[in-house]
N, C-alpha and C positions, 0 to 999 in steps of 0.2 A: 508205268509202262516199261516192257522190257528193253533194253538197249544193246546195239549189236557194234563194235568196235572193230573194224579191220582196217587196221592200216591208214588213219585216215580221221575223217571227223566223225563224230558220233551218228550212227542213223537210226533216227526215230519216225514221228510220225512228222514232227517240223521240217526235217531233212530227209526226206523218201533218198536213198540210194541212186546214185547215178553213174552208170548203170548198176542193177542190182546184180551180186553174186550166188548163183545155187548155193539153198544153202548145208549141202555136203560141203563144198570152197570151201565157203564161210570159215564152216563147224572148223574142217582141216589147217586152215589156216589160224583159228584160234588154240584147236587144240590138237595140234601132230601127235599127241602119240594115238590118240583115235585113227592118226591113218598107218600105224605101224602095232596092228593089235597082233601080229604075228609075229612080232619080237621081242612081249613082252610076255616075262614068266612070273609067275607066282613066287606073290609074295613068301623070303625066307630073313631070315636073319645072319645071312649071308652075304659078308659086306666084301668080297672076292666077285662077285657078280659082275657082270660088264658095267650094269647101271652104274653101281657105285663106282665101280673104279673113273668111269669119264666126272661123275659128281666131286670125287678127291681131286682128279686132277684139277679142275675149273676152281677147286677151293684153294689148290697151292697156288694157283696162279693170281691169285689176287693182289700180291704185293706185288708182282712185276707188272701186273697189267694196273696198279697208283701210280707207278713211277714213269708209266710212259701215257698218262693219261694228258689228252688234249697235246700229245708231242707230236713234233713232225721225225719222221724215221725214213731217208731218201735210200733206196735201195737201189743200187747197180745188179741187173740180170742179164746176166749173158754167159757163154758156156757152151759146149755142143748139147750142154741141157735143154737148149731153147728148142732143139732141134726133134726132142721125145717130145711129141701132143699130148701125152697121159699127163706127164711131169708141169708141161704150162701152163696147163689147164688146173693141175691144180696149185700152181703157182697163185695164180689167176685170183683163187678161192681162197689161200690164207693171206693175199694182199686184201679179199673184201673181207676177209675176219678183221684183220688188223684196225679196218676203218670201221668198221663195226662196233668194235671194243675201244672205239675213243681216238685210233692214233690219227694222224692224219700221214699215209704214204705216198711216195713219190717216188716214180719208178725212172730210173732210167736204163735203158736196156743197152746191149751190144748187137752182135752178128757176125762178129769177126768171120767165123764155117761159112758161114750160109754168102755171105761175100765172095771168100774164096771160091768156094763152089761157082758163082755166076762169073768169077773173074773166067774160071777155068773153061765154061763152056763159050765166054766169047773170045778163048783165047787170048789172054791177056796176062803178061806174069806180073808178078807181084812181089816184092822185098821187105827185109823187116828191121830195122836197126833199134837194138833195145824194146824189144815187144813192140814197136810202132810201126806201123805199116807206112813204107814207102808209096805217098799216092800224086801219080800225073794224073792229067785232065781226064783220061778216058779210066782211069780205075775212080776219079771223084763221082764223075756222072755212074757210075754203075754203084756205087760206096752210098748214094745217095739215092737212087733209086729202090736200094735193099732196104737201107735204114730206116729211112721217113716213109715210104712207101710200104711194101709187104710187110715189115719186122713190126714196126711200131702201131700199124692197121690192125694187126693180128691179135697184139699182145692187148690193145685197149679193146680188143672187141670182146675179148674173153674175161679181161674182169668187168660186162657188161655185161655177160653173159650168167657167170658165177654169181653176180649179185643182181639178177632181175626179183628175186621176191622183195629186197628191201630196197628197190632202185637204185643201188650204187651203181655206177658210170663210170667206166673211162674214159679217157680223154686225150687221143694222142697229140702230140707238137713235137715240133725239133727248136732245135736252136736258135734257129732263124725267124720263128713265130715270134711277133710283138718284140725282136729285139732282144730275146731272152739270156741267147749267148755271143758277145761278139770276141769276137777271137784275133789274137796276132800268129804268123806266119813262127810256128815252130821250128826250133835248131835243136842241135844236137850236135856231140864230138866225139871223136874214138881216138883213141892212142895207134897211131902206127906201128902194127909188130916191130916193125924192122926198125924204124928208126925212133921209136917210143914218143913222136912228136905228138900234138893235140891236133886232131884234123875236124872240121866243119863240116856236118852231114847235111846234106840238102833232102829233106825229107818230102817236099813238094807241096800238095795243098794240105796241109796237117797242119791245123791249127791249135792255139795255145788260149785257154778264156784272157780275155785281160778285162771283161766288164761283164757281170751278170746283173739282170734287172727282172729280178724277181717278179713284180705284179702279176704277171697275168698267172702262176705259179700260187701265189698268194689269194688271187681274187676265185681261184679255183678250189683252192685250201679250207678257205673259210667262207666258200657259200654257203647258201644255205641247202642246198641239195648236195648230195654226196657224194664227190666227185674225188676221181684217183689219176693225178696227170701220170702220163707218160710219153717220157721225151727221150726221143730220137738223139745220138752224140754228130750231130753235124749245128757247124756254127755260123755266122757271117762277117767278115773283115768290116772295118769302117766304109772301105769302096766298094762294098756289094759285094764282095765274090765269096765265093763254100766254100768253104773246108772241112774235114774228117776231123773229130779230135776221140782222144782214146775215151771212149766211154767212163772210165775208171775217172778220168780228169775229170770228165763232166760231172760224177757222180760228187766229187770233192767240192766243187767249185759250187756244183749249186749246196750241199749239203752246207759249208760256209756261208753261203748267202743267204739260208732261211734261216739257221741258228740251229739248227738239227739236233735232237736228242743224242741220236744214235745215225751210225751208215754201216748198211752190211751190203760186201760185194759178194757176192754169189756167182761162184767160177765151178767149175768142175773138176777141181781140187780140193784136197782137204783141207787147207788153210798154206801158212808157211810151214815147209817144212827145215831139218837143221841139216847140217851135211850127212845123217847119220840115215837120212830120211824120212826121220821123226817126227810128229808133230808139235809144233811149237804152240802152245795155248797163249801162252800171255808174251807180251813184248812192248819195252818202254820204248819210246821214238829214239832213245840213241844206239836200243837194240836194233831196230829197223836202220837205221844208218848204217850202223857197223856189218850187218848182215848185206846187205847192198856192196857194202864198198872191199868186204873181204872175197866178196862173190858165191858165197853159199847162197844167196838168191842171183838169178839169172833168167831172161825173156822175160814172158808177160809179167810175169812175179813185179818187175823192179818198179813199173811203171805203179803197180797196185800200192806198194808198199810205199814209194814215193807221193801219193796219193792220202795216203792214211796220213803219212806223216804232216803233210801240209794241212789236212783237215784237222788232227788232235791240236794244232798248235795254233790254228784259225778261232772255230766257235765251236766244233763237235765234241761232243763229251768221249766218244769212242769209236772205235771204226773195226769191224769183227768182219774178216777174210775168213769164208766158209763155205761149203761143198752144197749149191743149190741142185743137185742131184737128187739128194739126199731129202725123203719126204719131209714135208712140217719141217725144212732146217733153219727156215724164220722163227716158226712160234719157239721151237727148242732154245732161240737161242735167245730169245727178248721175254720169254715166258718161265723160265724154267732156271733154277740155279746151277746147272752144268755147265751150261752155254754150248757153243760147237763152232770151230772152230779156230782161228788167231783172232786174241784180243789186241789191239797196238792203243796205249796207253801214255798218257802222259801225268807220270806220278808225281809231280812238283804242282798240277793241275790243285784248285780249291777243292775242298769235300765235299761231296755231293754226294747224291743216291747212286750216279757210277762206281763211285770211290766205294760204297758198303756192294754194289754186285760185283765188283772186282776182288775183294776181299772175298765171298765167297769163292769166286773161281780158285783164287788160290787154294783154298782149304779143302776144291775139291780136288785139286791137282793134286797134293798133296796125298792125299785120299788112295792114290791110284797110283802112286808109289810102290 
């Protein structure tokens, strides 16, 4: 007896369909190109075609999608990219590729614009010391509102959306869910022009991870259904109270705490760039130090790169600063030998399969000399 397969257990005549699918569905759902007969051309031996060309690509990719298989890859999104719906959406869609092709990802997003903007309309200003937002009570309550509320609703609901045919789900959470991130009250210090002393910045409720507890992170990872968390950068003190922390931190802190393959921040820049305005491809952690503390990084940058450096030197193999603008700049950069963006590296690190895509990068850098 013939057997019919969608998605699911087999339906025959012992298992009648519950409910059944027309079977045009069916047919399309078994075989798509039946429903796209108007984009396919006759057969040539013509390997320039569209067809082949997506075939070649999916065939280079095979070594990068071994190397990241069954891996966790925590991505930081945030940017006034969050802000184009064409771009999130399909953000959305190479985050359920990813999970698709094996990885397991974990999103954590920003908002930083989309903040500003609701500070602005309830009249509220706001300050910034070293990329970090000065935040009192009445910019946390609205910092959190945006965050966990509209930012991180949105963003889970779209890779729920993107992945309805193979049920992949979002999952949004903050910090504060099951305890996932608790946080100490953040400092900071500046040199007094005038008088070059060290002064202590009171940054307000900004908080610093000092404990992540993974689990529910993990129990979402490795269900058995397909789930893609996304968490919100807001934490909780040991005595209860919120704090803001810079998404970037969070992105480090958790990517540490699950052992992450890889962490790519997706900002709306090109990567780091040098004084020259260049882009910087690759960088060892005491290039990122030295670049920090000469000042050719400055604002948001320092926080990122301060970030990278703590996670190469934790448990992540690598941490690639890249322009989530920019379409597909996930697949390009974990699929592909080019990469895109800043690599920050730590080459005293053991050999590993980083260690042989690092090596390429170089050779393609080189390349383009």
């Amino acid at each position: 007896m013939e057997t019919l397969r969608v998605n699911g257990p087999i339906w025959g005549a012992a298992t009648p369909p519950k409910p059944s699918l027309p079977r045009d569905i069916a047919v399309a759902l078994l075989y798509p190109r039946r429903a796209f007969k108007h984009a396919r051309t006759p057969m040539t031996d013509d390997t320039e075609e569209p067809g082949w060309a997506t075939a070649k690509t999916l065939a280079e990719a095979l070594p990068f999608i071994q190397i990241y298989d069954r891996e966790t890859v925590v991505i930081k999104y945030g940017g006034h990219a969050m802000g184009e719906e064409a771009v999130a959406r399909q953000f959305a869609a190479d985050a359920v590729l990813l999970k698709l092709l094996g990885l397991h990802p974990v999103v954590v997003h920003g908002g930083g614009p989309q903040i500003s903007a609701m500070l602005e309309k309830a009249g509220v200003k706001s300050s910034f010391v070293d990329g970090l937002r000065v935040t009192d009570e009445p910019t946390m309550e609205i910092a959190e509102m945006v965050l966990s509320g509209a930012i991180n609703k949105e963003i889970a609901n779209w890779i729920t959306l993107a992945g309805a045919e193979a049920d992949v789900r979002g999952v949004g959470l903050s910090g504060k869910d099951a305890r996932l991130i608790t946080v100490e009250k953040a400092t900071r210090t500046r040199k007094d022009p005038d008088s070059m002393i060290e002064q202590v910045v009171d940054l307000g409720f900004v908080g610093q991870p000092s404990r992540v507890d993974p689990k529910i992170l993990e129990a979402l990872i490795y269900a058995e259904q397909d789930y893609i968390p996304v968490v919100a950068p807001i934490g909780v003190s040991a005595k209860g109270e919120t704090y803001n922390i810079n998404a970037d931190t969070v992105a480090g802190a958790l990517a540490s705490a699950l052992k992450a393959k890889r962490m790519l921040l997706l900002t709306d820049v090109k990567g780091v760039l040098d004084a020259d305005g260049k882009l910087i491809e690759m960088m060892t952690v005491d290039e990122a130090r030295d670049a920090i503390e000469s000042g050719v990084v400055n604002g948001g940058m320092i926080p990122k790169l301060e970030t990278a450096i703590d996670a190469v030197q934790g448990r992540v193999e690598g941490v690639v600063i890249l322009d989530g603008r920019r379409p597909h700049a996930m697949l390009m950069e974990l699929f592909t030998p080019h990469g895109h963006g800043t690599l920050i590296y730590d080459p005293s690190g053991p050999r590993s399969a980083q260690a042989k895509v690092i090596e390429r990068r170089r050779a393609t850098a080189r390349q383009r000399i």
